[in-house]
Structure formats: structure tokens, C-alpha cells
Backbone as a chain_set.jsonl record, in Angstrom:
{"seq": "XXXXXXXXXXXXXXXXXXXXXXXXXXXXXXXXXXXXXXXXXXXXXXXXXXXXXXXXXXXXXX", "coords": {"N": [[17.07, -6.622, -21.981], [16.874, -6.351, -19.086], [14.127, -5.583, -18.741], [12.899, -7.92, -18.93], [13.838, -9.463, -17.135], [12.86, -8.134, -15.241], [10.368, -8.163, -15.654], [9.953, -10.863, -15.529], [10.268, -11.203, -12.634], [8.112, -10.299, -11.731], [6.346, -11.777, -12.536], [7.057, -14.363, -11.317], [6.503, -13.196, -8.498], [3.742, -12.828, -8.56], [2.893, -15.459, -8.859], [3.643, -16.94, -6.915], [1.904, -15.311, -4.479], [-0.608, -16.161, -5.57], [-0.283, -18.779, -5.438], [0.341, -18.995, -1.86], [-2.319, -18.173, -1.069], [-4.488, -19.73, -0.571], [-3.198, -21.474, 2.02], [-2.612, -19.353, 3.044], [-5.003, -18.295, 4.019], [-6.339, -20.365, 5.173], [-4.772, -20.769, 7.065], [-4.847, -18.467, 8.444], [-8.38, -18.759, 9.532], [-8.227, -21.064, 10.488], [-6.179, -20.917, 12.659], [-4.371, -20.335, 16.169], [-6.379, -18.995, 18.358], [-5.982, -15.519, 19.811], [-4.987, -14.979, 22.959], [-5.417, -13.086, 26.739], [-2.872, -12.575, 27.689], [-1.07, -12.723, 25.3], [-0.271, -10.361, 24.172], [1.742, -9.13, 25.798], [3.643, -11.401, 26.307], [4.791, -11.36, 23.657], [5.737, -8.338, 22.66], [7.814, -8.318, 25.137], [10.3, -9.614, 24.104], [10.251, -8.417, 21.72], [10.567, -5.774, 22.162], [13.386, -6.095, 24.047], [14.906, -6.901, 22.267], [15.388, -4.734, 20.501], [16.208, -2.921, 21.992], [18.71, -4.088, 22.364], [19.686, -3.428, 19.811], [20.174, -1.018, 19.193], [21.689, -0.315, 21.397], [23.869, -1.735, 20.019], [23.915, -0.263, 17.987], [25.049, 2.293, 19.02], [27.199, 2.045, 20.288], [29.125, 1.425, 18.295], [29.342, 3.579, 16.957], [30.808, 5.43, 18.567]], "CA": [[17.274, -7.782, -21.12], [16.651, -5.97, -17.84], [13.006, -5.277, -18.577], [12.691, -9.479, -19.489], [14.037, -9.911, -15.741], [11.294, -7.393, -14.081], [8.365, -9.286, -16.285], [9.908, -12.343, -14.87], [10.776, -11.267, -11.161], [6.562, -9.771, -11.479], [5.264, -13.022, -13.027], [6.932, -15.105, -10.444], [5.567, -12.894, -7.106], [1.877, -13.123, -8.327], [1.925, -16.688, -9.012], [4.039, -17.368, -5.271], [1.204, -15.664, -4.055], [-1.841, -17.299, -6.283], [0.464, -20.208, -4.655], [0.424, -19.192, -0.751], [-3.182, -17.617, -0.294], [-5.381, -20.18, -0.139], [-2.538, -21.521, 2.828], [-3.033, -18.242, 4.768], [-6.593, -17.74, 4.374], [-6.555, -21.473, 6.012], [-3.892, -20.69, 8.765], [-6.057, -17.546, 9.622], [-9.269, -19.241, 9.783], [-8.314, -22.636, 11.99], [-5.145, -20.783, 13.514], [-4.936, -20.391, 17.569], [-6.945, -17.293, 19.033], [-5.266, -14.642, 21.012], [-5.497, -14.589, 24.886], [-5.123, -11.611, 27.212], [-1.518, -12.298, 27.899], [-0.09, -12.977, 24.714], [0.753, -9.421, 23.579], [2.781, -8.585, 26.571], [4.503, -12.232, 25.866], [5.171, -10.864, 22.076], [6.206, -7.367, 23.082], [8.947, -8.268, 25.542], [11.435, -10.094, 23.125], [11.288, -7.717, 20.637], [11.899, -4.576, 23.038], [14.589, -6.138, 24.13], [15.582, -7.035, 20.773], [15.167, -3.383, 19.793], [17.19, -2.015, 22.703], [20.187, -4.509, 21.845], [20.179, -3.079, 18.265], [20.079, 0.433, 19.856], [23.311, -0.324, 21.876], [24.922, -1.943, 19.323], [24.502, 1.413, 16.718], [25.65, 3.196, 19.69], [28.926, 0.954, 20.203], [29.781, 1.406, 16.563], [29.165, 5.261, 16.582], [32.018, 5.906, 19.655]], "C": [[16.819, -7.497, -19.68], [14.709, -6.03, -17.754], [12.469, -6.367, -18.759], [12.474, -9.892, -17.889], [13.006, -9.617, -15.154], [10.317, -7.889, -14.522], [8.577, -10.377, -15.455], [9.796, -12.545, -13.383], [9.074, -10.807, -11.11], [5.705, -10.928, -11.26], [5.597, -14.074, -11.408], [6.252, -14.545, -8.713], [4.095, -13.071, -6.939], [1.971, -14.5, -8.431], [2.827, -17.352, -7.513], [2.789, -16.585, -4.464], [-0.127, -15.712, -3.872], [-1.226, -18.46, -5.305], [-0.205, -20.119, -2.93], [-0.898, -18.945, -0.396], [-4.352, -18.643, -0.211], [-4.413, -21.012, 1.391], [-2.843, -20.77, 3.711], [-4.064, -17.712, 4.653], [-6.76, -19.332, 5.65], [-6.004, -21.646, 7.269], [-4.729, -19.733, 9.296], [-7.298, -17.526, 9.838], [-9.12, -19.936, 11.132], [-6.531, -22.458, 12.94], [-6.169, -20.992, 14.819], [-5.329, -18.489, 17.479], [-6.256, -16.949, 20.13], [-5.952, -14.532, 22.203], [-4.959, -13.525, 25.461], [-3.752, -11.827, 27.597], [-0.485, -12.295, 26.711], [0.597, -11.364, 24.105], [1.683, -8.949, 24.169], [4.036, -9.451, 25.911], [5.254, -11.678, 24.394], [6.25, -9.49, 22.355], [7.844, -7.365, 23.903], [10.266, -8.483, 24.769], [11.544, -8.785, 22.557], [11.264, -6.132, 21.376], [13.591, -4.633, 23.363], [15.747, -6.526, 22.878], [15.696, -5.453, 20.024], [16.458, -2.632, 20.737], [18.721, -2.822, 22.777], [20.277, -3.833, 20.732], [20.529, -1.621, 18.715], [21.68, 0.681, 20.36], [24.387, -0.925, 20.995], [25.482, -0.729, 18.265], [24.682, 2.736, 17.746], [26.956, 3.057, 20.123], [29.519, 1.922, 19.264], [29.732, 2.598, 16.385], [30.456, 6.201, 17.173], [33.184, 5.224, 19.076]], "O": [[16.368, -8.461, -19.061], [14.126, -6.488, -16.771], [11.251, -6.202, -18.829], [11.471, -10.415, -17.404], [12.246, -10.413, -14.602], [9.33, -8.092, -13.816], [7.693, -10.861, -14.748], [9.402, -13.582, -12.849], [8.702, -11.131, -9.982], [4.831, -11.168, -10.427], [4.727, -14.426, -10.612], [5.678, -15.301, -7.93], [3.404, -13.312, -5.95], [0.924, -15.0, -8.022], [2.405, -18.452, -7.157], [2.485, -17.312, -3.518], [-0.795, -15.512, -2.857], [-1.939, -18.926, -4.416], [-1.074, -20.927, -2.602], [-1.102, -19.418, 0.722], [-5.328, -18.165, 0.367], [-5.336, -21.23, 2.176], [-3.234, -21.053, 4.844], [-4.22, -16.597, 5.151], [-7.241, -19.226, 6.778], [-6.399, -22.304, 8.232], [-5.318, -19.904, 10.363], [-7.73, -16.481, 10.325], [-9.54, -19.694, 12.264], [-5.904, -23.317, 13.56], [-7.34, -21.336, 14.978], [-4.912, -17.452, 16.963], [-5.95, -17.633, 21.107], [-7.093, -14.14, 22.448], [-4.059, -12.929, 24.869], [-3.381, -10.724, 27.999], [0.691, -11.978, 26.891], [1.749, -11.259, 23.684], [2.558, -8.348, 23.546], [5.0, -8.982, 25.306], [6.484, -11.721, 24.357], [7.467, -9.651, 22.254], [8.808, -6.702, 23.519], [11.18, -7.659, 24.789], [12.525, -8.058, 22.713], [12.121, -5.351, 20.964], [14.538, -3.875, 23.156], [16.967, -6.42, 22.752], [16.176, -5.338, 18.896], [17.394, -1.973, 20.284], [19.729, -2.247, 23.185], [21.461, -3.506, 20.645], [21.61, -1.287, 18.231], [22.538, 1.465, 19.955], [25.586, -0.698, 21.158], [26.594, -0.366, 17.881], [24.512, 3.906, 17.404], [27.719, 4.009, 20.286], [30.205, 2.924, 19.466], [30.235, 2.856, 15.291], [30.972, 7.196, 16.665], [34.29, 5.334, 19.607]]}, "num_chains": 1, "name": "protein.A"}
């Protein structure tokens, strides 16, 4: 029964994504193009999203 599930949990990831890739071949064709500021813009959040998680598994450690 287990090895029924993993055929089934296999079958359904290739055909989700047979499903999504003609979607993200089309988003990364006629997406927007990167400008010289956006990686800083990108970068900041998730530093600071990195150095909250940081202080929180340093909280929880004391």
C-alpha cells in the first residue's frame, strides 16, 4: 500500500509540473526585467528577516 502512495505522490508531481511549465516559461519570457536597484531592494527584507530568526533561536536557547 505504501509503494501505491509513492507511484501516486510521483505521478501527481510530473503531471503538476507538465501542468505549470508552459506558465513559467511564459512568466519568464514577458516577465519585468531587473534594474540596478532591485537586488539591494530584495536583499534588505530578507536580512532582516534572517537576523529576526537569528534572535529569536537565540531567545529560545537562554
Amino acid at each position: 500500500m505504501e509503494l501505491a502512495l509513492q507511484i501516486a505522490s510521483a505521478v501527481l508531481v510530473v503531471m503538476m509540473l507538465v501542468f505549470l511549465y508552459p506558465t513559467a516559461k511564459q512568466w519568464m519570457t514577458n516577465g519585468p526585467k531587473a534594474k540596478p536597484g532591485d537586488w539591494r531592494s530584495a536583499l534588505i527584507p530578507l536580512l532582516l528577516v534572517t537576523g529576526f530568526v537569528a534572535l529569536l533561536v537565540m531567545l529560545a536557547r537562554s
